[in-house]
ZADO-1210 file (C-alpha; in nm, 4 decimals, padded with zeros to 6 digits):
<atoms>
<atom x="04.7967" y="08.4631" z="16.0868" code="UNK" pos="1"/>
<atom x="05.0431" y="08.5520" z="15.7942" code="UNK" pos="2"/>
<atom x="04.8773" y="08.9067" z="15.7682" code="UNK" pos="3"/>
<atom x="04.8620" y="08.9508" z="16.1334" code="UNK" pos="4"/>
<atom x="05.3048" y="08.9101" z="16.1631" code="UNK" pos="5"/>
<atom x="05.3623" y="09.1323" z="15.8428" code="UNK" pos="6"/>
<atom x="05.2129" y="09.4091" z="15.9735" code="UNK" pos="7"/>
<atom x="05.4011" y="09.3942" z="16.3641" code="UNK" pos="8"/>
<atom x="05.6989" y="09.3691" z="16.1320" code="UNK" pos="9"/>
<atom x="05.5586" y="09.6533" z="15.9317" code="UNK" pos="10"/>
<atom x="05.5449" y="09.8566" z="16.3009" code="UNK" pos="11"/>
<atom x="05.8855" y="09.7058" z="16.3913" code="UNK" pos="12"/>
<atom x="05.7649" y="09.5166" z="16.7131" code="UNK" pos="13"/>
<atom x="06.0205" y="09.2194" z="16.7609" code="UNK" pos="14"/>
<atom x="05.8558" y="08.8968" z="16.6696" code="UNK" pos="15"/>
<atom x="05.9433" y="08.5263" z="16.6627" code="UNK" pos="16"/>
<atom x="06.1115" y="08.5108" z="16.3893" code="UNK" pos="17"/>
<atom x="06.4012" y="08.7308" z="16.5171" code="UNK" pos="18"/>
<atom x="06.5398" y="08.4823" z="16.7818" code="UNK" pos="19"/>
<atom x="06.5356" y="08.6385" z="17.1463" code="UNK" pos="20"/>
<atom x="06.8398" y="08.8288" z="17.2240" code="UNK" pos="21"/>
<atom x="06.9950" y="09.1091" z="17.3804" code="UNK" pos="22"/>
<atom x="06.7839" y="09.1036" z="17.7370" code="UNK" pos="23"/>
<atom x="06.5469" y="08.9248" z="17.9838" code="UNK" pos="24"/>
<atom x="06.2246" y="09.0377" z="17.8720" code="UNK" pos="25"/>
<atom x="06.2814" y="08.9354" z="17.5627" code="UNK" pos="26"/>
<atom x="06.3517" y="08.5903" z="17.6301" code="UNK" pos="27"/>
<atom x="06.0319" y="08.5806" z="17.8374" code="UNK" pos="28"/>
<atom x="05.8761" y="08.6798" z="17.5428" code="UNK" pos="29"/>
<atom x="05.9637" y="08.4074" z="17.3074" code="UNK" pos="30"/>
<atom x="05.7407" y="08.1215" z="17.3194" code="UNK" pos="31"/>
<atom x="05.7992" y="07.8046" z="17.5027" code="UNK" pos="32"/>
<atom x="05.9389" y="07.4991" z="17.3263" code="UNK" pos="33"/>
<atom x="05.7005" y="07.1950" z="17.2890" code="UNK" pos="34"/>
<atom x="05.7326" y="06.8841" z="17.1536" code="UNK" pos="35"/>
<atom x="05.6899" y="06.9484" z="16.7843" code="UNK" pos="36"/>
<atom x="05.7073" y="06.5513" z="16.6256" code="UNK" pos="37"/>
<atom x="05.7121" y="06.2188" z="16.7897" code="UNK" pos="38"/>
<atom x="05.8591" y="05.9559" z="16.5652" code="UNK" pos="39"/>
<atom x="05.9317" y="05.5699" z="16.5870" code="UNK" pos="40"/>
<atom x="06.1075" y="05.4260" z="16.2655" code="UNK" pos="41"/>
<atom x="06.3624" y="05.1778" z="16.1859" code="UNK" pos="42"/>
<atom x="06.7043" y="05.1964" z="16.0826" code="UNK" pos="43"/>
<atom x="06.7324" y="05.0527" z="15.7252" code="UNK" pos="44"/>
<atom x="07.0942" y="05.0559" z="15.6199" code="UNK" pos="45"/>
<atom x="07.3986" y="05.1681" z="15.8142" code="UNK" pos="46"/>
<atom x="07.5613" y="05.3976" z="15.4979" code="UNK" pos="47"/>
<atom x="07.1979" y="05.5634" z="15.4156" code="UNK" pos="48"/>
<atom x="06.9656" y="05.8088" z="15.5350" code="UNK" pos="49"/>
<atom x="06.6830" y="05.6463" z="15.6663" code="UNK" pos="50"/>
<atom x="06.4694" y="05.9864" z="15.7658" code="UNK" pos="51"/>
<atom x="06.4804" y="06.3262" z="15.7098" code="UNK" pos="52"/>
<atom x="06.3161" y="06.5459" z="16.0064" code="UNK" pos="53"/>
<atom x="06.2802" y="06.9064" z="15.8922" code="UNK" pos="54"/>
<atom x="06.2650" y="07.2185" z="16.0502" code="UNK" pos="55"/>
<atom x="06.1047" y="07.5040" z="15.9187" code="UNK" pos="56"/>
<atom x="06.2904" y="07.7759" z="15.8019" code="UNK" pos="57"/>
<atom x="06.6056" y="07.6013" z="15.9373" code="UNK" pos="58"/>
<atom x="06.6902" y="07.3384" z="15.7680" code="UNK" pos="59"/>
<atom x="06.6977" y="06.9085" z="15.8542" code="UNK" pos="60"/>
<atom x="06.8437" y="06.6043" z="15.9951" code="UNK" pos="61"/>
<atom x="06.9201" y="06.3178" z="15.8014" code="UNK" pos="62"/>
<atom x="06.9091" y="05.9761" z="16.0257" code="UNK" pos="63"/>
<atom x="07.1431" y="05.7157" z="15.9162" code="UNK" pos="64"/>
<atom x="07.2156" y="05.3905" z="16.0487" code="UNK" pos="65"/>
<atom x="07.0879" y="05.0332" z="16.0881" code="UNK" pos="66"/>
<atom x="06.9143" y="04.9203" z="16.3963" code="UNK" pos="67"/>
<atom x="06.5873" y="04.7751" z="16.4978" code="UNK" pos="68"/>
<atom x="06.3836" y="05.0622" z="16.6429" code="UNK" pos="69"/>
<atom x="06.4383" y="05.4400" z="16.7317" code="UNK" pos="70"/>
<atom x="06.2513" y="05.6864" z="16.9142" code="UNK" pos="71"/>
<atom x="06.3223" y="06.0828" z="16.8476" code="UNK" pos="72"/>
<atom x="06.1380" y="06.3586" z="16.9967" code="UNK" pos="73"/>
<atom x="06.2250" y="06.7117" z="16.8523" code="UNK" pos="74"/>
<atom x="06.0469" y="07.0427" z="16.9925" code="UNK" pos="75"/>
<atom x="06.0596" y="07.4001" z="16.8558" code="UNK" pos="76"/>
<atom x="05.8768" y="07.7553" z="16.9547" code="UNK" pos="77"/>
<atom x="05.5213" y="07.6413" z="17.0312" code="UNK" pos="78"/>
<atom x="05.5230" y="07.3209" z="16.9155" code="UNK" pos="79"/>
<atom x="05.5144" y="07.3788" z="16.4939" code="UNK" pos="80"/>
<atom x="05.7078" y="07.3418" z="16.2516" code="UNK" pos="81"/>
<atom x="05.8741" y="07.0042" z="16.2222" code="UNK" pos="82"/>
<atom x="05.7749" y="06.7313" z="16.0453" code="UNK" pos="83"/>
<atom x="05.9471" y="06.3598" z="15.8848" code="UNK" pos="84"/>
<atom x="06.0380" y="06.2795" z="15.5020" code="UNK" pos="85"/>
<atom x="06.1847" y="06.0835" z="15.2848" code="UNK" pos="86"/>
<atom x="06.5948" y="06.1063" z="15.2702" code="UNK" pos="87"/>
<atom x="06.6608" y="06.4301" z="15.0329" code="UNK" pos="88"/>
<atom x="07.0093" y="06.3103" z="14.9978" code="UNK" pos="89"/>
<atom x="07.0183" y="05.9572" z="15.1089" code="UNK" pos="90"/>
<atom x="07.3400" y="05.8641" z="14.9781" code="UNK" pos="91"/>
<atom x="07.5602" y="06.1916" z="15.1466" code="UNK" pos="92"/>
<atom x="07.6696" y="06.0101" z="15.4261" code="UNK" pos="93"/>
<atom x="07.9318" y="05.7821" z="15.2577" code="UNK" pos="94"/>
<atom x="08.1802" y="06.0875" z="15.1743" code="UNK" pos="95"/>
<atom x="08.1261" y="06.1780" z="15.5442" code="UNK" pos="96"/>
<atom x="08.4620" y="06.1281" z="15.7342" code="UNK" pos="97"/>
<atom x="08.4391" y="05.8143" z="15.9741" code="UNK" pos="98"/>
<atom x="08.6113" y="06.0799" z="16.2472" code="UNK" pos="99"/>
<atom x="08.4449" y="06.3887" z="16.4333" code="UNK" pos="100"/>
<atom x="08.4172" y="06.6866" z="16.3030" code="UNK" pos="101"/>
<atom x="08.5931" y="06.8471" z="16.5768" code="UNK" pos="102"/>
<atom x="08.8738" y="06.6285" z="16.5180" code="UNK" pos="103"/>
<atom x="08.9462" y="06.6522" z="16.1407" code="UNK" pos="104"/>
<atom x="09.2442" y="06.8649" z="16.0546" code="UNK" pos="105"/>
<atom x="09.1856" y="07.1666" z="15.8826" code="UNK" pos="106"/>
<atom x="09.3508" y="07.1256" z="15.5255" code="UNK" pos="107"/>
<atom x="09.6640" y="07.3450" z="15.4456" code="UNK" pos="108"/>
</atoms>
């Protein structure tokens, strides 16, 4: 379908990957959100990613923590798109701050 999208692009008709904005009838237009991955895992260690989940084009999640059995559902435009790895940077989360982001301090 990759030839298909280039050339609506090509005629400049709006497609999904331009996030709906700007009216109604464009939201309407953009297409539902499904469940794109179920996915039951443990958490191994409580300072390192257990699971990436990736989104195309986006970017990813890493799941950290220790506990016996998890559950996550993620959806995205029609369903596609998402999918589970191994940690790309397992180790990031120790030089995380302990507190919210919304309550760290910006630094002078």
């Amino acid at each position: 379908r990759a030839a298909e999208l280039m050339k609506r692009l090509e005629r400049g008709e709006k497609t999904i990957l331009q996030p709906p904005s700007g009216d109604a009838e464009r939201l309407r237009s953009f297409p539902q959100h499904r469940v794109a991955l179920e996915h039951t895992f443990e958490g191994l260690h409580r300072q390192h990613a257990t699971l990436d989940v990736a989104f195309a084009g986006i970017g990813w999640i890493a799941i950290t923590g220790q506990f016996p059995t998890a559950t996550i559902r993620a959806f995205s435009p029609n369903g596609h798109g998402v999918c589970t790895r191994p940690p790309m940077m397992p180790f990031e989360y120790k030089k995380i701050s302990p507190h919210m982001s919304a309550t760290r301090k910006t630094p002078k």
